[in-house]
C-alpha positions as CSV (number, residue, x, y, z in Angstrom):
1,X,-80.7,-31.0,193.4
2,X,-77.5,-32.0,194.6
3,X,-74.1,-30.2,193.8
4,X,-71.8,-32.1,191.3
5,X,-69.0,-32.8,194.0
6,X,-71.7,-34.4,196.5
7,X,-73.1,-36.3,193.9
8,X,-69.1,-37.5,192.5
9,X,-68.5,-38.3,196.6
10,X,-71.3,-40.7,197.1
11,X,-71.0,-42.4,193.8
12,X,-67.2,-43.3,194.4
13,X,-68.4,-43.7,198.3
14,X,-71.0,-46.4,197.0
15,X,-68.1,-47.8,194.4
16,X,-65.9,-48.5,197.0
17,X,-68.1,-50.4,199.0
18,X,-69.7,-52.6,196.5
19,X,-66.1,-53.4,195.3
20,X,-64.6,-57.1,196.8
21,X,-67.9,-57.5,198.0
22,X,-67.9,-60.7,197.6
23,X,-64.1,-61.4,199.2
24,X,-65.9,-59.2,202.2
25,X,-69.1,-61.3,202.3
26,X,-66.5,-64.3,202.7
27,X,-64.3,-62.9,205.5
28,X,-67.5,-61.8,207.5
29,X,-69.0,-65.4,207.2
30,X,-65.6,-67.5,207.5
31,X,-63.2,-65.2,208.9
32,X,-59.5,-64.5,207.2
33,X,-57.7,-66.7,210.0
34,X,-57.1,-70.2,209.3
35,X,-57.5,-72.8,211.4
36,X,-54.7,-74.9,213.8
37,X,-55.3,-78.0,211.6
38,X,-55.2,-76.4,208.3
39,X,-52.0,-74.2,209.4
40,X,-49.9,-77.1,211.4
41,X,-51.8,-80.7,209.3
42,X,-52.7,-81.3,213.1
43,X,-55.8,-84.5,213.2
């Protein structure tokens, strides 16, 4: 059985990971830059 700090360590490890997983999900797919036209109105 694992000790009670390495099972605290990966429960917060896996906590952290699954939080704003769907803001990360977005920025992997569509990036956090926007684009010329949306920054400037450029057509």
């Amino acid at each position: 059985m694992a000790s009670a700090t390495q099972q605290t360590t990966t429960i917060r490890k896996r906590k952290r990971a699954g939080k704003g997983a769907k803001r990360k999900a977005q920025l992997r797919s569509q990036g956090s830059t926007k684009s010329q036209a949306e920054l400037f109105g450029d057509e």
